[in-house]
C-alpha positions in Angstrom: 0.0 0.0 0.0 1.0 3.4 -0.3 -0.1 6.8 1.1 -1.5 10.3 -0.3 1.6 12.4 0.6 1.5 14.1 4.0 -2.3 12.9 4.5 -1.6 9.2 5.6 -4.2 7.6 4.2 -3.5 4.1 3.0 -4.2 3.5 -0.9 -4.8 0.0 -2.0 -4.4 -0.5 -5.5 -6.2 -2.6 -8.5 -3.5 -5.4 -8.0 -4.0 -6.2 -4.2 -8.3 -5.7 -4.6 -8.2 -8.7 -7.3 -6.6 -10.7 -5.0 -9.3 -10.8 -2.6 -12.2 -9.9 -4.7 -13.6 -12.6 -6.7 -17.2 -13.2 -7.7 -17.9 -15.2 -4.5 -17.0 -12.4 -2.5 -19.0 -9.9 -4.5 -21.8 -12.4 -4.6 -21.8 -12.3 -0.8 -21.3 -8.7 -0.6 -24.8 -8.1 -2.3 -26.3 -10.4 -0.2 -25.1 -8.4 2.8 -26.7 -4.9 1.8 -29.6 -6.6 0.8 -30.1 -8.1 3.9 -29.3 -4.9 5.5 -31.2 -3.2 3.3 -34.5 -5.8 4.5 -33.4 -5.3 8.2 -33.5 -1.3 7.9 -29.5 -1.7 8.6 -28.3 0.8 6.6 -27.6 5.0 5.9 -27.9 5.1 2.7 -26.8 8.6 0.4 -28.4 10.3 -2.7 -27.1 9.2 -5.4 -25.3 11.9 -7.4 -24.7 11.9 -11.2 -23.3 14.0 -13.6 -23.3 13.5 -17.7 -20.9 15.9 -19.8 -20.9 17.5 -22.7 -18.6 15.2 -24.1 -20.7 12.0 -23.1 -18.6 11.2 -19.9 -20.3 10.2 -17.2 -19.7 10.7 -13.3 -21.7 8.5 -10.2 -21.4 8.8 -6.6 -22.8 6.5 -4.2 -22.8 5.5 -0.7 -23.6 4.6 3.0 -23.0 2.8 5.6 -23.8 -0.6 6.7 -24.7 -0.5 10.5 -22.5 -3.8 11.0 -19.8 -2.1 9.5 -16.6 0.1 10.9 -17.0 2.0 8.1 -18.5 4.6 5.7 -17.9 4.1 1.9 -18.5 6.9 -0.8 -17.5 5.0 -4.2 -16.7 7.0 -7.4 -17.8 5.7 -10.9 -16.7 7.3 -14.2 -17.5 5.6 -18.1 -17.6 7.3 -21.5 -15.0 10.0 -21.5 -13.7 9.8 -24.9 -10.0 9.3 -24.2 -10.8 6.9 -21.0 -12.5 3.5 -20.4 -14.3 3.0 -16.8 -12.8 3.9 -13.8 -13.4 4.5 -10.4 -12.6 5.1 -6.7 -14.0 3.9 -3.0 -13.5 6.6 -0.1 -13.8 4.9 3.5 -14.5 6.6 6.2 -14.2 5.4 10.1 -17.9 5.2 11.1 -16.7 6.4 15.2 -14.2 9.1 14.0 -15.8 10.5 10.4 -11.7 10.5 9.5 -11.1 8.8 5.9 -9.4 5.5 6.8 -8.6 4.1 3.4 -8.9 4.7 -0.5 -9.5 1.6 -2.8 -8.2 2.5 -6.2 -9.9 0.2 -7.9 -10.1 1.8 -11.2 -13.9 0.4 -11.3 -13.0 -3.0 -10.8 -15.3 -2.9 -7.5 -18.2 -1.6 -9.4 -18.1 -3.8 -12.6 -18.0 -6.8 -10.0 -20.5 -6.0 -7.3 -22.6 -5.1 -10.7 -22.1 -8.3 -12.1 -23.2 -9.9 -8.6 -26.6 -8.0 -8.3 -27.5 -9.1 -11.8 -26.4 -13.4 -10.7 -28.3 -12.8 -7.4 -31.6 -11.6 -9.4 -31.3 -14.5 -11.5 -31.1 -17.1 -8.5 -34.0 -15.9 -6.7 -36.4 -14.8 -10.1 -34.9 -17.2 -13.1 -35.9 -20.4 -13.7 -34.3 -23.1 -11.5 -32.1 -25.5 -13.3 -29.8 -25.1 -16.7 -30.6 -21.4 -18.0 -30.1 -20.4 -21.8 -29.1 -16.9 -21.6 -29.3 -13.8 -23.7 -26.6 -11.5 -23.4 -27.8 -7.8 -24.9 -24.7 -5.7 -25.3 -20.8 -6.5 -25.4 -19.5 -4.0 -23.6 -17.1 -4.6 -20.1 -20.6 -5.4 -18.1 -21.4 -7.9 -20.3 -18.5 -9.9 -19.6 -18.9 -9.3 -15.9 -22.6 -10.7 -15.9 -21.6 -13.5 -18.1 -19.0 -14.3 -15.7 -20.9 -13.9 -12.9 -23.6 -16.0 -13.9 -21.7 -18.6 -14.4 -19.8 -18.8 -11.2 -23.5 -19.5 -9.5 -25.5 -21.2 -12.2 -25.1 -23.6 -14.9 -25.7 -22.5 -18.4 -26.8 -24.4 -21.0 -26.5 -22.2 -23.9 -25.2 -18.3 -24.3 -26.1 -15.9 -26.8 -24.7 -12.4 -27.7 -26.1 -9.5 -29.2 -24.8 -6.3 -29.8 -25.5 -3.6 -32.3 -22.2 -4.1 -33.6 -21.6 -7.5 -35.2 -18.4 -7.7 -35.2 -18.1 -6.4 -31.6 -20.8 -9.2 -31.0 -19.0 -12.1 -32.7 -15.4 -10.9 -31.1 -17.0 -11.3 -27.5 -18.3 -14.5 -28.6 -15.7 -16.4 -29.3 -13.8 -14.9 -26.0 -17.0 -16.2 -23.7 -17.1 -19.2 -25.8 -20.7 -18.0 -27.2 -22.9 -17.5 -30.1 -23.4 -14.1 -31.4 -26.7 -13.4 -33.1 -27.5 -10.4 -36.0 -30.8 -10.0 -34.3 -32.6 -9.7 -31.0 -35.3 -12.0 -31.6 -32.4 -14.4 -32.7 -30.5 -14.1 -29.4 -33.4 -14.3 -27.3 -35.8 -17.0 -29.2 -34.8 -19.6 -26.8 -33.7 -17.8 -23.9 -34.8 -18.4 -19.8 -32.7 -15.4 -18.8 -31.9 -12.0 -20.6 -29.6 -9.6 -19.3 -29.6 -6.6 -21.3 -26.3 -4.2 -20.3 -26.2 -1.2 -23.1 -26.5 2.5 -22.8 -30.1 2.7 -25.4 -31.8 5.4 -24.9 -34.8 3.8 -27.0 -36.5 0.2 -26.2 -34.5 -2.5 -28.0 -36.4 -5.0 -26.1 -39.7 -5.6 -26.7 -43.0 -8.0 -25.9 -43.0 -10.1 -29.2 -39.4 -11.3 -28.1 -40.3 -12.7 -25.1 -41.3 -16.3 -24.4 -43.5 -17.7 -21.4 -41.2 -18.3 -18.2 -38.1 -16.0 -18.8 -36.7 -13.6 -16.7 -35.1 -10.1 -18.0 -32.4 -8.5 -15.5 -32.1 -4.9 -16.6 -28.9 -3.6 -16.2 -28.3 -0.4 -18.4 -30.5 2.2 -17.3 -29.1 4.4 -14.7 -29.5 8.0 -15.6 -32.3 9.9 -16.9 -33.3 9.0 -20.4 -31.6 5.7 -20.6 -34.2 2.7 -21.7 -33.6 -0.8 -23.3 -37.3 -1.8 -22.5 -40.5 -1.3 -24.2 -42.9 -0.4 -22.5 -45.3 -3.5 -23.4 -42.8 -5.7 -21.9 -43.9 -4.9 -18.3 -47.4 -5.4 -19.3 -46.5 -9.1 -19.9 -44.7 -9.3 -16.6 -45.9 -11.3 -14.1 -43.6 -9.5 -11.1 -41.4 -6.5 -11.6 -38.6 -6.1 -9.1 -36.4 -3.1 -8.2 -33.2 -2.5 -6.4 -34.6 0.3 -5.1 -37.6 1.4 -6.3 -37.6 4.8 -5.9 -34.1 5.5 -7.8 -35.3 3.1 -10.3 -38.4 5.9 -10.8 -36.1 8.6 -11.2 -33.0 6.8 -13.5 -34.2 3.4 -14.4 -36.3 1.8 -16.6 -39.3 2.2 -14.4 -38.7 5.8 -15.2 -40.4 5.5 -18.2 -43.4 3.1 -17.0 -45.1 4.7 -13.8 -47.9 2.5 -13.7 -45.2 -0.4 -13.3 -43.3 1.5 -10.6 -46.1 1.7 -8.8 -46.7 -2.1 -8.7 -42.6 -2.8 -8.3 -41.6 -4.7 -5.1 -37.8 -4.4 -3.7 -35.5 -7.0 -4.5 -34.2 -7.1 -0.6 -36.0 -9.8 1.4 -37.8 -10.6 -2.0 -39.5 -14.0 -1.6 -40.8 -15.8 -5.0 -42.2 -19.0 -6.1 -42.1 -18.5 -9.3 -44.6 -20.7 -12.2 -42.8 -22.6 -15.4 -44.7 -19.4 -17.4 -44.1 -16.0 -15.1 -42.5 -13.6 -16.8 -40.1 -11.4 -14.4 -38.0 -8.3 -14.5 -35.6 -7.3 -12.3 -34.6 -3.1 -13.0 -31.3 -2.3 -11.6 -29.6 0.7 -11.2 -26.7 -0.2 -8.8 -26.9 0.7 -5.0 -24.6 2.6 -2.7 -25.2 -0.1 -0.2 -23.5 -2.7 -2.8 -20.3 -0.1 -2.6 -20.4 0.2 0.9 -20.8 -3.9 1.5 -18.5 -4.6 -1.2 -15.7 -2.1 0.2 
């Protein structure tokens, strides 16, 4: 570790986090906010984002777990032109309010506790046994939720989409997939879709959609983002939120009021789900995730 100079404060870097952070870990770590989350354990913050001019994007999220020694304000950055994502965690000691600790992560927290919200949906929504998945989008969070995915459930089959073939067929062959030219293709025999792209316009819609799947929503987190249409929540059987309000505000249930207001939380969700329900799960990443995770 090294320190900020004349502040003290210990800095761990990308190298020592993936170490000790695996998808396990991560797994767990949403499993702790959301239980702390169900057991009104937890101070959560505001979320605050920022979009620039020149597309980049800024998020800053927090809390504290009450079980925890400490605070955590996480920083999350994506689309700057000349930059890929990156990203920061702050913690501060929970009896003193001094910062303790960065975690230069360079994102790597965020893609993975990410990836972990979108496995745990799927484990307590999806279908049980052997899933055929749908992967919308081949950007870095696609990876992450394929990966994810597979470290809790087994897959029978995996299928890519991305608006760019050759960006589709390249992730593909490294997940050991098969890319499709069209949504309906990717998703014609799918239990579980996970779309993860930055649409602003529904690429998702009702007619794609066959009895029993489950769609985890992972793309929408700001104003105006949607990969949704809006008649896909009328064929949902349950619609789940990470947190329903924020989802109102920046995710897909931003654009479906009348599907907010029937939204349950994902934390303590309970579901015994039919061979026919169709579910969604709308996600739009919580600082309790950051603060669990960190």
């Amino acid at each position: 570790m090294s320190s900020i100079p004349d502040a003290g404060i210990p800095v761990v870097g990308l190298d020592a986090l993936q170490e000790v952070v695996d998808h396990d870990l991560a797994y767990a770590a949403v499993e702790l906010a959301l239980g702390a989350i169900a057991n009104e354990e937890m101070d959560a913050a505001e979320e605050l984002a920022l979009k620039l001019r020149n597309d980049g994007e800024l998020h800053i999220k927090g809390g504290w777990l009450t079980s925890q020694p400490s605070v955590v304000f996480k920083l999350a950055t994506g689309g700057f032109p000349n930059g890929g994502n990156s990203g920061c965690s702050l913690l501060i000691d929970a009896e003193t309010g001094k910062p303790s600790m960065i975690l230069d992560d360079g994102g790597y927290l965020t893609e993975m506790r990410t990836a972990a919200a979108g496995a745990v949906a799927a484990n307590r929504l999806a279908l049980a046994g052997p899933l055929n998945v749908a992967i919308l989008g081949t950007g870095l969070q696609a990876r992450f939720q394929l990966e994810a995915l597979r470290n809790q459930r087994e897959l029978s089959s995996v299928s890519i989409w991305g608006r760019t073939p050759a960006k589709a067929q390249a992730m593909a062959e490294e997940v050991s997939a098969t890319a499709h030219d069209t949504i309906a293709e990717a998703v014609a025999n799918a239990d579980l879709i996970v779309t993860t792209t930055t649409a602003t316009d529904p690429i998702l819609f009702a007619e794609h959609l066959r009895p029993g799947v489950h769609i985890t929503a992972m793309g929408a987190d700001m104003l105006g983002k949607r990969e949704l249409a809006a008649d896909v929540f009328d064929r949902a059987t349950l619609v789940v939120a990470d947190d329903i309000t924020n989802c109102s505000h920046v995710g897909e249930l931003q654009h479906v009021p009348e599907a907010a207001a029937n939204a349950v939380s994902l934390a303590g969700l309970e579901f015994d789900r039919s061979a026919t329900d169709i579910t969604i799960a709308d996600q739009c990443g919580l600082g309790a995730y950051d603060a669990a995770i960190a």
